[in-house]
N, C-alpha and C positions, 0 to 999 in steps of 0.2 A: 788600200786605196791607191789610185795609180794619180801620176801626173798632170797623165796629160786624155783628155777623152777619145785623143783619136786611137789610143793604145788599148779601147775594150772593143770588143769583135761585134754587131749586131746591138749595141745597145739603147733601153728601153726606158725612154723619161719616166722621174715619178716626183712628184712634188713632197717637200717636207717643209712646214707651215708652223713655223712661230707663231703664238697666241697668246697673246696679255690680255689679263684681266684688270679690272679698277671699281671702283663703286662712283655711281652719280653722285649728285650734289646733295639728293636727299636720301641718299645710302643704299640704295638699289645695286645690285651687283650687275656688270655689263660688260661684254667683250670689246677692249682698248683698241688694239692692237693689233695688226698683221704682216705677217711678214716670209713670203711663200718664197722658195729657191727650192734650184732645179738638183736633182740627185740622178745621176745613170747609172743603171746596172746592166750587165749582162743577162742575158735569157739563160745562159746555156755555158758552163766553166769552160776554162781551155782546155784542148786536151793533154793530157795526163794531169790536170789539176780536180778536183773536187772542189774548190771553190768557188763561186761567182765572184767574180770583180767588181767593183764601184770608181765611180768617180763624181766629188763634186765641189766646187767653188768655195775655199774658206774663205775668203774675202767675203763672196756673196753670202754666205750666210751669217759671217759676226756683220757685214753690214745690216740687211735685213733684221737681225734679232736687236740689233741695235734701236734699229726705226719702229722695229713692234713695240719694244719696252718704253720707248719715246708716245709710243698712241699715232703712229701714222699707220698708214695701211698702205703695201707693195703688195700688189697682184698680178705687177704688170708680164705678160708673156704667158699667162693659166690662159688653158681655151677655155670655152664653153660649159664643157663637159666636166671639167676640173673645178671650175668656177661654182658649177650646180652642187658637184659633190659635196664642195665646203662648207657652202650655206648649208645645204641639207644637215650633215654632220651636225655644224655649228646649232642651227637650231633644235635639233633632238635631241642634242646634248643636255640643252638648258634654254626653251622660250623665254624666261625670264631674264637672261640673260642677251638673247639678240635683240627681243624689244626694246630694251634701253641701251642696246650700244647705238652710235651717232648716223646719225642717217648717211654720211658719206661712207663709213664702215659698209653698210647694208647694199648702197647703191654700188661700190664697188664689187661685191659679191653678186651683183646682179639682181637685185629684188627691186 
């Protein structure tokens, strides 16, 4: 894991998405929580490395994992496309499960 992000060559956002769970009030199991930060990798190792490189925000993500385990929901900065993935995800995972999470949960996911 490097420093600083301007230190990887070409790199390529990917979101990594904190998820708490909880049960409602009449014991229904529901997704709490969210909490998305940004992770960068390389396409392509340096050369003479075999590795790809990474970089990403620990602050951002003990903050974030923080606010998930708390029941807020951070998605701010997911485009569109990232945004549809998680819902999608999220709901094939478990309908039972997104039905009863909180409508502000759902709304920021976009539904």
């Amino acid at each position: 894991m490097l420093d600083q992000l301007e230190e990887l060559n070409d790199p390529k956002l990917y979101w990594m998405v904190w998820v708490t769970t909880a049960h409602t009030d009449q014991g229904s199991p529901k997704y709490f929580g969210v909490g998305a930060c940004r992770f960068y990798r390389e396409e392509e190792a340096p050369e003479g490395s075999r590795f790809k490189r990474g970089f990403k925000s620990m602050p951002e993500h003990v903050n974030n994992m923080d606010k998930a385990l708390k029941g807020r929901v951070v998605v701010k900065g997911m485009d569109d496309k990232s945004l549809y993935m998680l819902r999608e995800y999220l709901k094939g995972f478990s309908e039972d499960y997104w039905n009863h999470s909180s409508s502000e949960l759902r709304s920021a996911l976009g539904e």
